[in-house]
C-alpha positions in Angstrom: 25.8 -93.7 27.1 24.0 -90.5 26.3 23.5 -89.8 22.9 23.2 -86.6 21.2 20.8 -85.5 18.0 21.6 -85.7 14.6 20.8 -81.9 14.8 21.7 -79.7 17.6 21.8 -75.6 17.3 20.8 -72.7 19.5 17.0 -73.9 18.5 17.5 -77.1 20.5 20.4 -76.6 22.8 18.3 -76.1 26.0 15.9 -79.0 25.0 18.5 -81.0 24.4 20.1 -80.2 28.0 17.7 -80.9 30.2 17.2 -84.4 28.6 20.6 -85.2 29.0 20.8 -83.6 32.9 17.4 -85.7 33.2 19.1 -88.7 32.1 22.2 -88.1 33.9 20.4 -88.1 37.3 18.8 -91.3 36.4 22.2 -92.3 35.6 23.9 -94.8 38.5 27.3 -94.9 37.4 30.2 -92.8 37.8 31.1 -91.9 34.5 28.8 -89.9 32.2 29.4 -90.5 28.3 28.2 -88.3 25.5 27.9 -90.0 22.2 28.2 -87.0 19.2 29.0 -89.1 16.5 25.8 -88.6 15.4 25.9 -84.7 15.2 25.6 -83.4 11.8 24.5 -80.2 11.9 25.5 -77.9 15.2 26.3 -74.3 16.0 28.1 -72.7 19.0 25.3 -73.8 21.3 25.9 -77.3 21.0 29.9 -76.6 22.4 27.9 -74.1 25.0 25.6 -77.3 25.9 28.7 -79.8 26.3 30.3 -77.5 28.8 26.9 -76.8 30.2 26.6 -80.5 30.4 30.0 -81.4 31.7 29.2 -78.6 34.6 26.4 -80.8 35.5 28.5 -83.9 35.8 31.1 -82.8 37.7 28.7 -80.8 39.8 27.0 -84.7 40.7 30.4 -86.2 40.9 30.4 -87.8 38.1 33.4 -88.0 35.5 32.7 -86.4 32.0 34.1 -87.2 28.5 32.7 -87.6 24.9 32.9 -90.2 22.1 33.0 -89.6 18.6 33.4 -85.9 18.4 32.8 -84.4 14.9 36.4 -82.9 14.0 34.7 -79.4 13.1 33.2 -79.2 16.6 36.6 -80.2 17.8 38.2 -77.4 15.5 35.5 -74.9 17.3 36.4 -76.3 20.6 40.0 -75.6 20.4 39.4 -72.1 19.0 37.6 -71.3 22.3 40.1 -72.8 23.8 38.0 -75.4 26.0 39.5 -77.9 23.9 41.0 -79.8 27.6 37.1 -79.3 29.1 35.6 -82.1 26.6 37.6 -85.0 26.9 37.6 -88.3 24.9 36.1 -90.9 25.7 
């Protein structure tokens, strides 16, 4: 399971996603996790860095959902309408 930060905005969105694409290549099985039930302070960028992220997956074959997904990032999700792209885990 990959975890995400307590903190994740546009300051540490691309840091943040290159861990988790490093990790994901070390990764041998087929499903790919993200744990954000730690998230307690986000922006935008960390719902940009989730579909960034589940790009990635999918790109390695790998299926993509996420655990513990803080209801305002879900309420930001469905605004976008990318809602269907993060699914639960």
């Amino acid at each position: 399971m990959l975890v995400l930060p307590e903190v994740l905005t546009h300051a540490q969105a691309t840091a943040c996603l290159r861990m988790l694409v490093q990790a994901l290549r070390a990764e041998t099985g087929q499903a790919a996790v993200v744990d954000a039930s730690g998230l307690v302070r986000f922006d935008s960028a960390a719902l940009a860095m989730l579909l960034e992220f589940r790009r990635e997956c999918l790109a390695l074959g790998k299926q993509f959902s996420i655990r513990g997904l803080p209801s305002r990032l879900g309420d930001l999700a469905a605004l976008y309408g990318v809602m269907d792209l993060l699914p639960a885990a």
